[in-house]
N, C-alpha and C positions, 0 to 999 in steps of 0.2 A: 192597468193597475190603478188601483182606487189614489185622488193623491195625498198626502200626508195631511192629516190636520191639526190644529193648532192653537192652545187654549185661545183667551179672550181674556186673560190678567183682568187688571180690575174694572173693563168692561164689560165683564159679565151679564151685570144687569137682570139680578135674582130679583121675582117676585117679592115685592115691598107688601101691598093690599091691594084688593079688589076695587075699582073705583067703578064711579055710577056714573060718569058722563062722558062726554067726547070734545076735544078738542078743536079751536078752529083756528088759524095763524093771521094776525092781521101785521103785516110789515109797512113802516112809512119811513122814509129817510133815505131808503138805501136800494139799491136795484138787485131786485128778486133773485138776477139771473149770474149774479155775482160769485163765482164757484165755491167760495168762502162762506158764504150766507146758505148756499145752495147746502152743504155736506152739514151745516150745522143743524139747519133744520129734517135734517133725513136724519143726522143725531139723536133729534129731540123727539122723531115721531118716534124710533129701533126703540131708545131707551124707554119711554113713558109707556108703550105699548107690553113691551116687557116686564117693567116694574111695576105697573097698574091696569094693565088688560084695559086701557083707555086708549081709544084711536083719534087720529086724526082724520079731519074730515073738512069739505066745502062746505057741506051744509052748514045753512047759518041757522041756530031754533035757539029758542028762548033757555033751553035744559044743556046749552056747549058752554063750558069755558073756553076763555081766551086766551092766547097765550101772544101778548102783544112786544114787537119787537120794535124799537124807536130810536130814532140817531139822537145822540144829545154830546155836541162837540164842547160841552162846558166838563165834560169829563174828559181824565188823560189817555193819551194813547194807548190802543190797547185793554182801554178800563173798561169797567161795566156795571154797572147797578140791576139790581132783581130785587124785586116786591112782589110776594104772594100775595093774595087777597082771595076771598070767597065768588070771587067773579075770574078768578083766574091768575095770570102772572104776566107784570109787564118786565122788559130787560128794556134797560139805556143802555146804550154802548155808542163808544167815542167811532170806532168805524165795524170792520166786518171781522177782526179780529176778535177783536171785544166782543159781540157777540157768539162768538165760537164759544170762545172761553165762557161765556154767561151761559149758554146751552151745558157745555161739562159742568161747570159750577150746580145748575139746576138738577142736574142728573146725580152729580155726588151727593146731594144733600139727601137726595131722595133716596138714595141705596145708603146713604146715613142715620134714616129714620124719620125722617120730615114726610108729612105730606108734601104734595106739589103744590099747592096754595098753603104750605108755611113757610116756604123758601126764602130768603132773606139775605143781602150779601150787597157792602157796595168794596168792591177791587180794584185795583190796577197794579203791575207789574214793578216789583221794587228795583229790579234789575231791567235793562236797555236789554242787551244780549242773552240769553236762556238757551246753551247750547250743547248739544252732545257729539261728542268724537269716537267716529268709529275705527278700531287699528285693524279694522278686514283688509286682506289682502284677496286679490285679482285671483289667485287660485283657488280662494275660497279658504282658506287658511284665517285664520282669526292670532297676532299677536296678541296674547295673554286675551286667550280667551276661552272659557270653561264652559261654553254651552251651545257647544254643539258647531259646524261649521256656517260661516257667512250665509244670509240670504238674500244681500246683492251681489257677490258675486260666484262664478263658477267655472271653472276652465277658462278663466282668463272672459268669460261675458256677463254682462249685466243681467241680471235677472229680475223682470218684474211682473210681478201677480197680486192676486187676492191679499197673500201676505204681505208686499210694499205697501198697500192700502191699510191695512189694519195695522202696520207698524203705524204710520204718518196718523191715524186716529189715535191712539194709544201716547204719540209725543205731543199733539196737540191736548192730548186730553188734561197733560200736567204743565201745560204751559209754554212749551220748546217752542223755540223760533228758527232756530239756525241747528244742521245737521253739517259734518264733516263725514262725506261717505268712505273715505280712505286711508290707509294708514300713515303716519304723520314721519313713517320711514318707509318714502316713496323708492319704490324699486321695481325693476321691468314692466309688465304691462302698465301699469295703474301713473308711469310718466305719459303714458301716450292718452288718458283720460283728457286732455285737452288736445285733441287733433279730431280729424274725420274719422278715425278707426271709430269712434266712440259717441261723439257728440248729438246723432239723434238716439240713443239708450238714456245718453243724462238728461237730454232734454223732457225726453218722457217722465223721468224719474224726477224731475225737477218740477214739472207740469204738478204731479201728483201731489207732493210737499205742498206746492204754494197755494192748492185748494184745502190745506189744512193751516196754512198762516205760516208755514215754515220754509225759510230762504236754505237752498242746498249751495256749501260750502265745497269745498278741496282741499287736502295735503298737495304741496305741491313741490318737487322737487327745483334744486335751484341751483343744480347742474344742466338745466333743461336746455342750455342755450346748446352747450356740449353734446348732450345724448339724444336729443330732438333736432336742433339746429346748425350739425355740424360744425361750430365754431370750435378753436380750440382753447376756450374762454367762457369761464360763469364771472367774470368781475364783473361787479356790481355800475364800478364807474368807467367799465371800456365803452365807447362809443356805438359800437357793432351789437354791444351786448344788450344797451337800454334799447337800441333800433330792433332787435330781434324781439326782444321783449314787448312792444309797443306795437309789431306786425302782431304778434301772437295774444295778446289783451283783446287786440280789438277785433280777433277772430273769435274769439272765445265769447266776445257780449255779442256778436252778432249771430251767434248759434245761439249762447245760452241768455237771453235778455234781462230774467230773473236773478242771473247769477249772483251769489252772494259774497264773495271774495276767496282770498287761501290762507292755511294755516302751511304756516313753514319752520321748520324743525331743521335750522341749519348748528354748522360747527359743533357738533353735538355725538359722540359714539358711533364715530363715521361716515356723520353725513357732511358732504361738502357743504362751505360757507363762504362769508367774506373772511374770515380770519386768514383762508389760505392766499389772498391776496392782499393782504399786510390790511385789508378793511377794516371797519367796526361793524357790529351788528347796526348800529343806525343807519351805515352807509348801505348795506342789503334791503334793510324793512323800507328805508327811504324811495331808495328805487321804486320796487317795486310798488310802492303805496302813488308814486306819481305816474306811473303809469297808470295805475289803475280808477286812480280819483276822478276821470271822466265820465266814466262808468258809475258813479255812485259804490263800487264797491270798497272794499276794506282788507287792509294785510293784518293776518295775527301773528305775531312774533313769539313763539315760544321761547321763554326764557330759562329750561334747560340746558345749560352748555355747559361742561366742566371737561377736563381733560383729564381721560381716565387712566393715564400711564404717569402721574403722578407717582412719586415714591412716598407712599403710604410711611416709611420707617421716620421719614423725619418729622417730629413731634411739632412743626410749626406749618406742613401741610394738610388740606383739611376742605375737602370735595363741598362742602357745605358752604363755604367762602365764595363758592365761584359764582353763583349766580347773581349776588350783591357787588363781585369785584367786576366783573364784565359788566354791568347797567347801570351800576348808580352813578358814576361818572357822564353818564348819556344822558341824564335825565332832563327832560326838555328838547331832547335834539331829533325825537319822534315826529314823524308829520301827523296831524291831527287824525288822519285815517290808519292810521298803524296802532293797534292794540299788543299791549307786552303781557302773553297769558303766561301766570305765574302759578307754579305747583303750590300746595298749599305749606306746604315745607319745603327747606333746603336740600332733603334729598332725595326721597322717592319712594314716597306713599306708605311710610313706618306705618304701623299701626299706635305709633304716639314718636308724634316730633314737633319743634315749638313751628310756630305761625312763621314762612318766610319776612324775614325783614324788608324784602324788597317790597311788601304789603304795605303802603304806607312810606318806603323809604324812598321810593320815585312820588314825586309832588309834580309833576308838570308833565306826566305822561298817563295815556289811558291807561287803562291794566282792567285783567280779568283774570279772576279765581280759577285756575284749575284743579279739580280733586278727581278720581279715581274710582266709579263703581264696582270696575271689573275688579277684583278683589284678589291680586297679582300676588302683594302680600300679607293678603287678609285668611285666607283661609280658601282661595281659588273655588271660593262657590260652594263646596262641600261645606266646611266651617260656617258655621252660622253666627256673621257680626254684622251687625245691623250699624251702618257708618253715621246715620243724620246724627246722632250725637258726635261723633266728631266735628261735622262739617259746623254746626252749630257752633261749640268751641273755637272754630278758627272764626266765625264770621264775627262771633260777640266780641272776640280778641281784640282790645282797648290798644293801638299802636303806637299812640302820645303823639300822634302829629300832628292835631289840631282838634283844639280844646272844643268839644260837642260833638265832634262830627270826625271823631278817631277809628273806629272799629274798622276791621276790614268791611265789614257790609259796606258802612259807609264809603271806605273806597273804592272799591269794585264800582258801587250801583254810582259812581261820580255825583255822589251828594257832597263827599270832601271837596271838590275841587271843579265842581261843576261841569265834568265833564258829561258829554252826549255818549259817548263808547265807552263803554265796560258792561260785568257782567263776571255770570258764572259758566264752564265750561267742565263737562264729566267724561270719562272713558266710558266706554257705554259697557255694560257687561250683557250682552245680546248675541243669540247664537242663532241657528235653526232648531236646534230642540225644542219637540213641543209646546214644550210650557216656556220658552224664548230664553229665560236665564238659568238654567240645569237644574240648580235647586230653585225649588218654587218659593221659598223663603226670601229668596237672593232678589225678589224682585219688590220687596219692601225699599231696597236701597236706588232704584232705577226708578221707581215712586217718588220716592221721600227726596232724590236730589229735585226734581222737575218741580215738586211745587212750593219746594225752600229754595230756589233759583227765581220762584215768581212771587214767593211771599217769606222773605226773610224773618219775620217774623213769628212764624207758626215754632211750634216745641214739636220737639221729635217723638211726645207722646200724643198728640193731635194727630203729627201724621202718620203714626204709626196706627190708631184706631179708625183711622181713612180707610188708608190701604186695608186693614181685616177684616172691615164689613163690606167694601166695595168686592174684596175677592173671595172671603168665604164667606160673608153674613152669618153668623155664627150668636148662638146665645149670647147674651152679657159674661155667665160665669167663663164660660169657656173665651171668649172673646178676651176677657183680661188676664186669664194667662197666655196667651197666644202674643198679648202687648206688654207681658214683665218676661216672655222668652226676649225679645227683641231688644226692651234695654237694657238686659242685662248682658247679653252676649258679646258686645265690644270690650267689657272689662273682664270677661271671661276668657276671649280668646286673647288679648293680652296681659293677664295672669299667670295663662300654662305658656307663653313664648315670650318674650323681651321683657325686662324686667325697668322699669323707670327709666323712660326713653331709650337705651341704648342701642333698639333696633337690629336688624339686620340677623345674622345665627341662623340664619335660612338655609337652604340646598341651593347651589349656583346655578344660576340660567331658568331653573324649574321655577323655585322662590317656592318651592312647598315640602314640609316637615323641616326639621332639626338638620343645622350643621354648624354646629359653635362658632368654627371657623371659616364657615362657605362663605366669605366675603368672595364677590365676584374677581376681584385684584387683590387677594388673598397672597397673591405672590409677592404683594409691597408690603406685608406684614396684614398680621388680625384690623378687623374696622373697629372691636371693640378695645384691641388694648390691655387686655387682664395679663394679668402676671400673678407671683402667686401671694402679692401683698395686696390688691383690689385692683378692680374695673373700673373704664370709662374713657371720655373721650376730654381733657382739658382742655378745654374752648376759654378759657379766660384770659385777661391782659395779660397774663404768662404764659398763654397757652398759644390756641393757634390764633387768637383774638377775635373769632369768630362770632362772641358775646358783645364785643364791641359795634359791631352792626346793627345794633338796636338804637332806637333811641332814649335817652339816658336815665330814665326811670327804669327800662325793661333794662337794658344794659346791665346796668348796677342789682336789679333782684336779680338776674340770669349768673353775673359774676363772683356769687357769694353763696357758698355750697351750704348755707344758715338760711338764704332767702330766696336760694331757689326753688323753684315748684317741685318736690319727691318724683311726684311722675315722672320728670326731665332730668333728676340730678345727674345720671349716669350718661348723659345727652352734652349736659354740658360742662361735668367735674370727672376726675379719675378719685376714687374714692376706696376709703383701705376698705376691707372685707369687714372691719370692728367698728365702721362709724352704727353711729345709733339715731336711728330714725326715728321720728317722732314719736312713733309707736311705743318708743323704746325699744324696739329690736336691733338685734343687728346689721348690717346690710347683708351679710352672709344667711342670716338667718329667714331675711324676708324672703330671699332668692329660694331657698326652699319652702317657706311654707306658702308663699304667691304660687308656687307651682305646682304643691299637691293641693294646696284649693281650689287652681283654674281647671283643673283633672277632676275633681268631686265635683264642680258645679255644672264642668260640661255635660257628665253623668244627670245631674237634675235637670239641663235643657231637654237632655234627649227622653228623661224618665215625663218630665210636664207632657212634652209632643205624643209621651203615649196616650195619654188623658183625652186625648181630641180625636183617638181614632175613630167614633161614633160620629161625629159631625163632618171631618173632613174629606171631602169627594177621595174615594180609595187609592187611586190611579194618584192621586197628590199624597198622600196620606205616606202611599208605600215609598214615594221616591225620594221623598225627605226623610222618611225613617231609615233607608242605605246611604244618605248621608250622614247622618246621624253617626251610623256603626263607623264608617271612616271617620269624622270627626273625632271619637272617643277611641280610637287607636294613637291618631295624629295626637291628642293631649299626653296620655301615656308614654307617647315615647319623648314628647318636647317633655317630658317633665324627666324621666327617666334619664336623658342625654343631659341636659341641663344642669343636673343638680348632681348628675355623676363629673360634669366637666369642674365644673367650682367646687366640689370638694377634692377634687384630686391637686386643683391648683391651687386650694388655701390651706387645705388638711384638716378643717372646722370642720367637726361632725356637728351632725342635726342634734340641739337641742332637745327635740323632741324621741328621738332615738329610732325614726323611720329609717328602713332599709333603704340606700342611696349606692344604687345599680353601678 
């Protein structure tokens, strides 16, 4: 049987123009045979042969351009400078990295419209770490994942082919450094990833990565002393437990020598931690980070952890609190090799929630941005919401913790606090289907986080006109509607579903379509709170004080339902159905009309997408247009439940006199 094949996202590498010469590679600095240098320039001959029907060649003649590649250690790691010229193109690069990245760089420009002797660019990496976490399980199962099943694993075995090659091109191509091959809720086979059952599969597979620049990571369970080592003990400070740990470290760099550390997801919705041994998360990350520090590698500490059998009914608890109440008190108490990755909100990838506080609220610890490709409560892939404008919003977010150099960018990328470790970290939304992310749309966002992780300062309409000529080259006309679907669709899919921040009102466990009340702990009372005088959630000094974790500029605008942001009010006030928004409308009133407009507009996404059916390869064309039809059901009925639940609980009919189901 033929075997399955597999687009090439925005490697493609559509014919640009016909060129008249041939290329020749002159390399000095750096040794040829370098596997890094080696995949770059087999990059640089696929794409430029493609894009311009111009080869690569030995022959040296007077009618070749050059295409000179040159170590220059006065630039940063990882950087690279590129200068076209009519003799050809030279790249600086700080080592073999930097040249990778200067090869994609020179390839993006050129499926961007440049000749190759107009190319122009001097970069380096705003972020240390640029990573992606994959939740694939061992059986091949993908936690919250809509595009199709895992394609490293299968019946519990690694799998690697053509496709593990062309993924590790395609993450180097946006910048990634660091991959997390496993789910971050490590369960049966995928504990045994660090034993002999496994270890020459990861090696391969880590061989692969590091000739793209990219260090392979682990989830790693932290039971493992228990479930691996028969102890009847995971304490962090038993004696037997750091010695089992420290046999087991140092088997693991002598198989994997490359390795690049683990991410660990303890005390968290079931997974064991130190809390069940009266520990702190320090005393867990500690451990393990001194074990590992001989090695050069690194622990990431996810700072997820709330306890979720809280009783919701009492109006002073409040799941948002926890990850500021469990860390801010440790702050400092991190060993230098332990990073604290933090979700980009306090609770789990709203499609609008404020900037976690712990951004900026730890000062003496690494930290790294975690957000969310795979699109769990975005619209699971089908929905078309296009996230770099959110991620943008949290990186610009001003945190007051030292005056110039406050934003989140700045503290992630350790420009606030000079640290070496941080960074950005994304849930990867990557399947085996075809086209890798189900909807071929959906891979705007698997684009846009890699090269806003390596250049925080790009807009999300730059990289959004990347991404659409890099994957469909498309006219100008058609090309800028294809880039006003994309930003407008995050404020459209939260239009017809949550209404200024209050989140959640999903279906439990799935987290797709409508359920007012599908809080997942739905049993400890509603997550929003409505009654039938108004919504929301009061986070104020009367509240669950949850506003008070800021610092005290954001504090005070978050705690005053006059000065806090509309989009958030409901996020952090409980608010009657009559207050009046600046609009002048009512709140009750915006709650319907936000939701028969984000139902018409989704209507106009899917009506523009017809518009492109003449240009877009059909095989793409069709499978975005059957997401589409689900999308524009999914609005329909959010809008329909929605505006049927709030007028039953306030009695306020629609101003406007729309039928309200």
């Amino acid at each position: 049987m033929e075997p399955k094949k597999w687009t090439q996202l925005w490697l493609d590498y559509h014919k640009m123009y016909e060129g008249q010469k041939s290329w020749i590679i002159a390399v000095t600095g750096f040794d040829k045979e370098n596997k890094v240098l080696r995949n770059a320039l087999s990059e640089f001959e696929k794409g430029i042969l493609a894009m311009t029907l111009e080869t690569v060649t030995e022959e040296v003649s007077a009618d070749a351009l050059t295409f000179t590649i040159s170590q220059n250690r006065t630039l940063p790691i990882e950087g690279y400078r590129i200068d076209g010229s009519h003799d050809g193109i030279l790249l600086e690069a700080f080592d073999e990295k930097g040249v990778l990245y200067g090869v994609f760089a020179i390839l993006r420009q050129i499926a961007c419209g440049k000749r190759a002797t107009e190319v122009e660019e001097n970069a380096a990496p705003t972020n240390p770490l640029r990573m992606m976490n994959h939740w694939d399980n061992m059986d091949g199962s993908i936690e919250r994942g809509y595009s199709g099943e895992s394609f490293f694993y299968v019946n519990e075995e690694i799998v690697i082919d053509d496709r593990t090659r062309d993924y590790a091109r395609f993450m180097a191509s946006i910048g990634i450094n660091g991959i997390v091959i496993n789910n971050v809720n490590v369960k049966g086979a995928a504990s045994y990833l660090i034993t002999d059952r496994y270890f020459d599969k990861v090696k391969e597979l880590s061989d692969i990565f590091e000739g793209y620049g990219i260090k392979l990571y682990m989830s790693l369970n932290f039971a493992s002393p228990i479930e691996l080592g028969g102890l009847d003990t995971c304490d962090p400070l038993d004696k037997d437990v750091i010695s089992w740990w420290e046999d087991k470290i140092k088997e693991v760099y002598d198989r994997l020598p490359g390795f690049g550390g683990f991410l660990v997801k303890a005390d968290s919705e079931g997974r064991p931690g130190p809390f069940t041994y009266g520990r702190t998360q320090a005393d867990g990350a500690n451990m393990l980070a001194d074990v590992i520090k001989p090695y050069g590698g690194i622990i990431i500490w996810r700072c997820f952890v709330y306890n979720c059998t809280q009783d919701w009914r009492d109006t002073k608890t409040d799941r948002a609190r926890a990850g500021y109440d469990y860390f801010k008190d440790l702050d400092g108490a991190y060993h230098d090799n332990v990073i604290l990755q933090i979700k980009n909100g306090p609770m789990d990838f709203q499609i609008r929630e404020p900037v976690s506080p712990l951004l900026g609220g730890l000062m003496h610890t690494n930290q790294m941005l975690e957000v969310q490709v795979a699109q769990e409560y975005t619209g699971h892939q089908i929905d078309l919401c296009y996230l770099i404008p959110m991620y943008k919003e949290v990186l610009d977010f001003h945190t007051h913790c030292n005056r110039g150099k406050d934003t989140v960018a700045d503290v992630v990328s350790g420009r606030t606090m000079g640290n070496k470790l941080g960074g950005m970290a994304a849930v990867i939304n990557t399947g085996n289907d075809e086209n890798w992310t189900g909807n071929d749309l959906a891979a705007a966002n698997l684009y846009g986080f890699g090269r806003l992780s390596f250049n925080t300062r790009l807009t999300s309409e730059e990289i959004a006109k990347e991404w659409i000529a890099q994957t469909f080259n498309l006219p100008e006309k058609e090309s800028d509607i294809l880039c006003s679907m994309l930003l407008r669709s995050r404020e459209i899919y939260e239009k017809y579903t949550s209404p200024l921040g209050i989140g959640w009102m999903v279906t439990p466990m799935g987290h797709y379509g409508p359920s007012v009340d599908g809080y997942e702990y739905s049993r400890w009372g509603t997550y929003h709170r409505a009654d039938h005088l108004g919504i929301g959630v009061d986070r104020t000094d009367k509240g669950t004080g949850y506003a008070q974790q800021y610092y005290e500029e954001n504090a005070k605008m978050y705690n005053d339902p006059n000065t806090c942001p509309e989009e958030l009010l409901l996020f952090f006030h409980h608010i009657p159905y009559t207050w009046k928004l600046k609009t002048g409308k009512t709140l009750m009133q915006h709650i319907y009309d936000s939701h028969f407009e984000g139902e018409e507009e989704a209507r106009g996404l899917a009506a523009d997408w017809d518009k492109l059916k003449e240009v877009i390869p059909a095989e793409s064309f069709d499978r975005v247009k059957k997401r589409f039809d689900l999308q524009l059901d999914n609005a329909r009925e959010w809008r329909d439940q929605v505006n049927s639940y709030f007028y039953r609980k306030s009695m306020i009919p629609d101003e406007k006199g729309r039928t309200i189901y």
